[in-house]
PLY file of the C-alpha trace (Angstrom):
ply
format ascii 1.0
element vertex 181
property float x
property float y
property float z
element edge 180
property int vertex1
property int vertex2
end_header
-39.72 -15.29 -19.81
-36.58 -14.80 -21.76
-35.52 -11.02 -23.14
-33.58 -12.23 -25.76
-34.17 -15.40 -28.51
-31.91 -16.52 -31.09
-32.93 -18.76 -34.28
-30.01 -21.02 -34.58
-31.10 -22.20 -38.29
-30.51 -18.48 -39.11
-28.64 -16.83 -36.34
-30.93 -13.72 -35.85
-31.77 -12.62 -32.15
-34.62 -10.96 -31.53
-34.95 -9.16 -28.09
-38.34 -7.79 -26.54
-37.62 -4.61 -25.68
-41.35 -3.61 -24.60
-44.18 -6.27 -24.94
-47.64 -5.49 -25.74
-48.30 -6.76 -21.86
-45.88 -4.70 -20.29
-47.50 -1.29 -22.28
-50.84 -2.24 -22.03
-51.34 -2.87 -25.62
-50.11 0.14 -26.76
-46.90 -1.10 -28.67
-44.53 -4.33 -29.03
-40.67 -3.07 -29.38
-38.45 -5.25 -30.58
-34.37 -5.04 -31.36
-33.42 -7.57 -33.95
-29.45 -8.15 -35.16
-29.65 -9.55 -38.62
-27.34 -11.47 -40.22
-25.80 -10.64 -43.77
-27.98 -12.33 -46.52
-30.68 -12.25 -43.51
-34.05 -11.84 -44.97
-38.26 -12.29 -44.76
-40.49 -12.75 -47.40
-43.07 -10.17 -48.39
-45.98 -10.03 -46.01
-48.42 -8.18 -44.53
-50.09 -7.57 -41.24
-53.85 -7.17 -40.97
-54.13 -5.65 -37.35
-51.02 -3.43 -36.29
-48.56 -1.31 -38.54
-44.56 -1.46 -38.00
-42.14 1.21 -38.02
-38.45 -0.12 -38.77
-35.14 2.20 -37.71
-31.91 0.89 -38.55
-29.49 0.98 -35.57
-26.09 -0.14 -36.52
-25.76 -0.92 -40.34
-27.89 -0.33 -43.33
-30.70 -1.95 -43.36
-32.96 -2.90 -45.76
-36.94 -2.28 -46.64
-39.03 -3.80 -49.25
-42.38 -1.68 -49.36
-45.24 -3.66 -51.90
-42.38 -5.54 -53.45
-41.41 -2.48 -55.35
-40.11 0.38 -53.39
-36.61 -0.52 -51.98
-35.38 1.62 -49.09
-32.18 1.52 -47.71
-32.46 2.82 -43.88
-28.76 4.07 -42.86
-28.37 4.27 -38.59
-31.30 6.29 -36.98
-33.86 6.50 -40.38
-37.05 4.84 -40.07
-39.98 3.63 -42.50
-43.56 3.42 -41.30
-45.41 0.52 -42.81
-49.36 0.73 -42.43
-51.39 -1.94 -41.65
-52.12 -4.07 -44.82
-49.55 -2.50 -46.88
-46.52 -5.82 -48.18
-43.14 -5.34 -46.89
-40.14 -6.84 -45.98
-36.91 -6.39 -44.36
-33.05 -7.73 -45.24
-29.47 -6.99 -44.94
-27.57 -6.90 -48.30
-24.00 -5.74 -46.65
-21.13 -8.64 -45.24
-21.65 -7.98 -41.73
-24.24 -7.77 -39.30
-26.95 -5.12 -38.60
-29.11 -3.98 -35.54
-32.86 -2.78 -36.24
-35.64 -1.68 -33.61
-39.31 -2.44 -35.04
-42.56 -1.24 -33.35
-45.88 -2.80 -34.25
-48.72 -0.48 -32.85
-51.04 -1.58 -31.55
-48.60 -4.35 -29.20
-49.50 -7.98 -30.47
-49.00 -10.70 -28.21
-49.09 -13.30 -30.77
-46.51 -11.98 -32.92
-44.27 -11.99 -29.85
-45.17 -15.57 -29.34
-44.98 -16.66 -32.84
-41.50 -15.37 -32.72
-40.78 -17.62 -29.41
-42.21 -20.53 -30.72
-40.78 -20.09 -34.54
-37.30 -19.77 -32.32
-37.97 -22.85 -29.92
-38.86 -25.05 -32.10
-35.62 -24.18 -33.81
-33.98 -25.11 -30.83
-35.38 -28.54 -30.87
-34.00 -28.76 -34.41
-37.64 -28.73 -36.08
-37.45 -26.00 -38.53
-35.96 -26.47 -41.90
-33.34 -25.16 -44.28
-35.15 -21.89 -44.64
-36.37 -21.59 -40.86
-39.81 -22.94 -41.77
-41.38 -25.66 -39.34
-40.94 -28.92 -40.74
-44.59 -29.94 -39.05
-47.59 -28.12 -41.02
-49.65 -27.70 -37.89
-46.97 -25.90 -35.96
-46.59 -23.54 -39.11
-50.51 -23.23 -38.88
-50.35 -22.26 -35.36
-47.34 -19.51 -36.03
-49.40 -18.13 -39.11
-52.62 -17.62 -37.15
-51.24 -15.90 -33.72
-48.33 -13.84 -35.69
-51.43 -12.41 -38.17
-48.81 -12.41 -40.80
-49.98 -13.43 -44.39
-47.74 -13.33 -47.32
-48.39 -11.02 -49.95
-47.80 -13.60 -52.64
-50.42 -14.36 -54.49
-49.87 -18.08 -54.93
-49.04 -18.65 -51.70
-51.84 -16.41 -50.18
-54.30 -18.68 -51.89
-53.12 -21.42 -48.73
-54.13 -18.43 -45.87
-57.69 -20.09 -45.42
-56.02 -23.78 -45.05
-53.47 -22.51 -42.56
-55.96 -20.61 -40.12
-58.62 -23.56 -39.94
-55.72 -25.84 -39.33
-54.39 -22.89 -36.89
-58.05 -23.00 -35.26
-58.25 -26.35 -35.05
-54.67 -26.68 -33.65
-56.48 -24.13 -30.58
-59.41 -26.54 -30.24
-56.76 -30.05 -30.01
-54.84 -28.28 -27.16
-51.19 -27.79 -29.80
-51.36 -24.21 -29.69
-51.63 -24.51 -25.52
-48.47 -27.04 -25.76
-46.59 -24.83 -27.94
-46.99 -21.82 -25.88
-46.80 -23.79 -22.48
-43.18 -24.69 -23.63
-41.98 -22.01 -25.43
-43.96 -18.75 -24.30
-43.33 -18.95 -20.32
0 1
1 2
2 3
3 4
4 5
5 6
6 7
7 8
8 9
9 10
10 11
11 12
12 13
13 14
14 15
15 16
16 17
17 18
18 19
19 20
20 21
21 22
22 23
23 24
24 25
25 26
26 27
27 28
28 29
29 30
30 31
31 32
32 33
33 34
34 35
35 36
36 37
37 38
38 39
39 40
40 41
41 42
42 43
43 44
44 45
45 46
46 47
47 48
48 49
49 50
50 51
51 52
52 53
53 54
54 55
55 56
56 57
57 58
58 59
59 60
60 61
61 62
62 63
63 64
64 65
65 66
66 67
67 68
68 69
69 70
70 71
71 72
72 73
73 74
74 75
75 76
76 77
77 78
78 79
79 80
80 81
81 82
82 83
83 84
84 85
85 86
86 87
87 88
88 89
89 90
90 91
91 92
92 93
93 94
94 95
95 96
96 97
97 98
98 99
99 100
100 101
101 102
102 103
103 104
104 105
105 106
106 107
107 108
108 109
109 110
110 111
111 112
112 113
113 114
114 115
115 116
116 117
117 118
118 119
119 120
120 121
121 122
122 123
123 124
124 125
125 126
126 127
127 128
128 129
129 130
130 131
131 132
132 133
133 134
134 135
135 136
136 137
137 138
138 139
139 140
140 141
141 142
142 143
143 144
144 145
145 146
146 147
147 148
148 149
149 150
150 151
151 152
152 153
153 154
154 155
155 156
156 157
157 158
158 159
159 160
160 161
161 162
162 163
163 164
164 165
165 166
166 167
167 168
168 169
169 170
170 171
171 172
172 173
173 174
174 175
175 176
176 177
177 178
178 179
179 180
């Protein structure tokens, strides 16, 4: 299994420094270099927290979309379980950030494989979103990322039955048979 994905709608790389396999659960390290203007959207996580430590460059930290931290090289922010957040880079060049969700979670490392595959194949948008619904659903359910705005929270139920019912037609096998091995 590759180390080291890159989105090419985006040009982030994410590489899997420890997976949740390889540490028994314990913890999922990751070491992301983030573009300038590089961004997610404000989200939460329902199972694992994530600490964030800038590496190279400032980066970053939305905490409930109203507490802005700026993390210079070698601060980190803890972000419970539960609690909205998001991460950017607001300078011209790029930046290098670890992140550690405790407990490790599998599915967020595939999620991340198959968001960047599928990328690959040319099948995300504009905005690195999957252009198919049901291969969003599937990313939503295993990543256990739901977005802490309200509007769009209101589609969470819609996109795990379609992300459970994308397990039960075999795409969520056929997704990670070609993108998670």
């Amino acid at each position: 299994m590759k180390r080291t994905i890159t989105n090419p709608v985006i040009k982030d790389e994410v590489t899997f420094v420890k997976t949740a396999e390889e540490t028994n659960g314990e913890v999922t390290e990751l070491r992301i270099v983030l573009q300038p203007g590089g961004k997610n959207d404000l989200h939460y996580h329902t199972s694992y927290s994530e600490t964030f430590t800038a590496l190279d460059g400032k980066l970053g930290v939305m905490l409930s979309g109203k507490e802005k931290k700026i993390l210079e090289p070698g601060e980190s922010v803890f972000v419970e379980k539960g609690k909205p957040h998001a991460f950017f880079n607001s300078g011209d060049s790029e930046i290098t950030f670890k992140v550690e969700l405790k407990p490790g979670h599998t599915g967020f490392e595939n999620s991340l494989r198959i968001m960047y595959g599928l990328g690959n194949d040319g099948l995300l948008n504009e905005k690195s979103m999957p252009k198919n619904i049901h291969h969003l659903s599937v990313i939503a359910r295993i990543s256990d990322m739901r977005s802490a705005n309200p509007f769009l929270n209101l589609f969470t139920p819609l996109f795990l039955f379609l992300g459970k019912r994308a397990e039960k037609n075999g795409l969520q096998k056929e997704l990670m048979d070609k993108y998670c091995v």
